[in-house]
C-alpha positions in Angstrom: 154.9 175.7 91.3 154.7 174.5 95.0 155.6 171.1 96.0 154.3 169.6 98.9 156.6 167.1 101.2 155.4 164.3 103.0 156.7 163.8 106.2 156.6 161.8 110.0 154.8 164.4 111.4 156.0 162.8 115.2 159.5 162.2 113.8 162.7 164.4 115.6 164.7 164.3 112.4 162.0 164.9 110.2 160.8 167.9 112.2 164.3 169.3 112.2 164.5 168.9 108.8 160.8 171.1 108.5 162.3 173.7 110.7 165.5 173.8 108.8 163.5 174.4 104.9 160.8 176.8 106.5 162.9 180.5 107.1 165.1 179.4 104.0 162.1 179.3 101.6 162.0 182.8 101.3 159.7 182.4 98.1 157.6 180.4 99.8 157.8 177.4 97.3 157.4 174.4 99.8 154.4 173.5 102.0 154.2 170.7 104.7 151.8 167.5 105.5 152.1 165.1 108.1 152.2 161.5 106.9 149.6 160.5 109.5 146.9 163.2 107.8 144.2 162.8 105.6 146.0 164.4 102.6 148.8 162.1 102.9 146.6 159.2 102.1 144.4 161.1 99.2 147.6 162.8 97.7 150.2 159.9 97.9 147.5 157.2 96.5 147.1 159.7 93.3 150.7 158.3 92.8 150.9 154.7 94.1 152.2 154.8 97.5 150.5 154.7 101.2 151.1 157.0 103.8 151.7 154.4 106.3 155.3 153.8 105.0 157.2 156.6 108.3 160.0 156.0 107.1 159.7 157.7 103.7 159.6 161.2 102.8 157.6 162.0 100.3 157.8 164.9 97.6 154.8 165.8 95.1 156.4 168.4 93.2 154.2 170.8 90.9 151.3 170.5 93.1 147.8 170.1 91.3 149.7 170.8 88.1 149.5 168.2 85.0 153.1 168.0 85.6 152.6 166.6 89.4 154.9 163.8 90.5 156.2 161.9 93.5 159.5 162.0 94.3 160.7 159.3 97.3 163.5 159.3 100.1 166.9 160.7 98.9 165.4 162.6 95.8 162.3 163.8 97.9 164.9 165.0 100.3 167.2 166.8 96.9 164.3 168.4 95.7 163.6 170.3 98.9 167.1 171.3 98.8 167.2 172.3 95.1 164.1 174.3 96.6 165.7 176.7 98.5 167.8 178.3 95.7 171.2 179.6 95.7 173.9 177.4 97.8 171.8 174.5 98.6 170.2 174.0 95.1 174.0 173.7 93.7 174.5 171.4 96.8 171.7 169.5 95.4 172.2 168.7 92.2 176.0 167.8 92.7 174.2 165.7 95.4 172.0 164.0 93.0 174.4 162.5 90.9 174.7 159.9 93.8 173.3 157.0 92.0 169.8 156.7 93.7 170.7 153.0 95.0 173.2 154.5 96.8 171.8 157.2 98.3 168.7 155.5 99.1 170.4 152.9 100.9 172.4 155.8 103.2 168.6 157.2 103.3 167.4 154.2 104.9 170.1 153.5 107.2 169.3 156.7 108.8 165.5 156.3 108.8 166.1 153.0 110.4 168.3 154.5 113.2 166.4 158.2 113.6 163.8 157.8 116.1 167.0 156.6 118.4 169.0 159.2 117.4 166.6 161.9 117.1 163.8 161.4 119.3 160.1 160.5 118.6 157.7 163.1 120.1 154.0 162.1 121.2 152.3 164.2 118.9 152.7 166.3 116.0 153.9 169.9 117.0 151.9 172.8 116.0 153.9 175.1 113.6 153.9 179.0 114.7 151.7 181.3 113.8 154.4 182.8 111.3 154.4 179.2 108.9 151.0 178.0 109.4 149.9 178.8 106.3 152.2 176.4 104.8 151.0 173.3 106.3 148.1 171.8 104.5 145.5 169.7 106.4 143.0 168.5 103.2 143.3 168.6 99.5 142.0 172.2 98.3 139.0 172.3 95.9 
């Protein structure tokens, strides 16, 4: 099942961290949404949150499945990981047994600090040709 992730689409760090799960998901399992689009807002009020929140990532794992849910900051951020197979799915789960306090507290001290440290860019970037097809614009009928 796909899972969608949520993220600042004009975000440095959060870009890099696109560019670094796209030629690793060789199956193809993830796809990509800017927070500031339309399906953010439809997709992440299915679940109770908002959109407007930038410095959250957001996960909806087993999209449009009866088993859909939302996953948030440092488990968003695990599951894309356990995504990729091999390596970085062990990397993940040993990972996750962070307690999620914890790790959501390092989560946000680096959201707080990343358009510093990693730039904000004016606009969202347009992926290439090659991933395209994994960035969703609107919810599919």
């Amino acid at each position: 099942m796909p899972s969608v992730i949520f993220y600042d689409g004009v975000c440095g760090l959060c870009n890099g961290f696109v560019r670094f799960l796209l030629p690793r998901d060789r199956p193809g399992r993830l796809r990509f949404a800017p927070l500031q689009g339309s399906l953010a807002r439809t997709a992440l009020a299915r679940h109770g949150f908002t959109p407007s929140d930038l410095d959250t990532v957001y996960v909806i794992a087993d999209w449009r499945q009866p088993t859909e849910r939302a996953l948030v900051k440092s488990r968003a951020a695990l599951h894309a990981l356990a995504a990729l197979g091999g390596a970085w799915r062990v990397l993940a789960r040993a990972a996750s047994l962070v307690p999620v306090p914890l790790a959501d507290a390092v989560y946000d001290a680096v959201a707080k600090r990343r358009y510093r440290t990693f730039g904000k860019l004016e606009s969202c970037p347009v992926p290439p040709p090659e991933w395209r097809a994994r960035f969703i614009e609107e919810e599919e009928p």
